[in-house]
C-alpha positions in Angstrom: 0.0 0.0 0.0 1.6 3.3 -1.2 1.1 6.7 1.0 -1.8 8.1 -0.5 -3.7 5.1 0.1 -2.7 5.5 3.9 -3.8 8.7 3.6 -7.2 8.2 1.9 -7.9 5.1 4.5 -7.2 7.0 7.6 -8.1 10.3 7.0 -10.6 12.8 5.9 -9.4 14.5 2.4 -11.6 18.0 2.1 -12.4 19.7 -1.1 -11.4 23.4 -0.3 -11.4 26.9 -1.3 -8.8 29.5 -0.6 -10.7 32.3 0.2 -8.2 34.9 -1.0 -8.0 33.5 -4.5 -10.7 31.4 -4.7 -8.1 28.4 -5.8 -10.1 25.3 -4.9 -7.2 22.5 -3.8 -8.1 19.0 -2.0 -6.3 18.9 1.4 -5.5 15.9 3.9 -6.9 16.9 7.3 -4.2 15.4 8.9 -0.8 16.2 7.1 -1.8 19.2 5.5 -0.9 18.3 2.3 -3.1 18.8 -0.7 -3.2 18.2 -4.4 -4.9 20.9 -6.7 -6.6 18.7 -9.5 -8.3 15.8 -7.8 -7.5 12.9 -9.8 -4.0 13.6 -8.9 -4.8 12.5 -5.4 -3.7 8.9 -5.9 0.0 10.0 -6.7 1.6 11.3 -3.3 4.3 12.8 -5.0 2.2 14.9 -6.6 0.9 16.3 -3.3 2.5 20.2 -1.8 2.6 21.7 1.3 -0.3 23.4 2.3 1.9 26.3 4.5 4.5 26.5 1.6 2.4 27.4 -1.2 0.2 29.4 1.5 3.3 31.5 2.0 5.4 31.6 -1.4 1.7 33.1 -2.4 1.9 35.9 0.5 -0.9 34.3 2.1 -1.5 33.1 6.0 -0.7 29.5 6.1 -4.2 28.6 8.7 -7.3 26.9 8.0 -9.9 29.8 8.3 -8.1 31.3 4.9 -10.1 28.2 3.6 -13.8 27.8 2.9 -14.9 24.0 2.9 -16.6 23.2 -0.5 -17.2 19.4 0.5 -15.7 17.2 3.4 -14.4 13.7 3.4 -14.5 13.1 -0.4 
């Protein structure tokens, strides 16, 4: 079993919005990491930071910048 199934199986995975940009991302609930195009959610590798790309985009790396779209996909 590779990462993101780990993942997948043990946490929630929430379909997001940055509210500053309106960006919509998929973010794990427990690592914080997150993939922008959904079907890129089986390849770990393909996953960022949330609190890198939060920051590199001058924006506060917390969860209320985000608006929950739809939880636990």
């Amino acid at each position: 079993m590779n990462n993101i199934d780990n993942i997948r199986e043990q946490y929630a995975i929430d379909k997001v919005k940055i509210k500053k940009n309106n960006d919509v991302i998929y973010i794990c609930e427990e690592c914080d990491r997150f993939w922008i195009n959904k079907d890129d959610m089986y390849d770990f590798n393909k996953a960022e930071v949330f609190e890198e790309y939060m920051i590199e985009r001058g924006l506060s790396p917390y969860w209320d910048e985000l608006e929950i779209i739809e939880e636990y996909i």
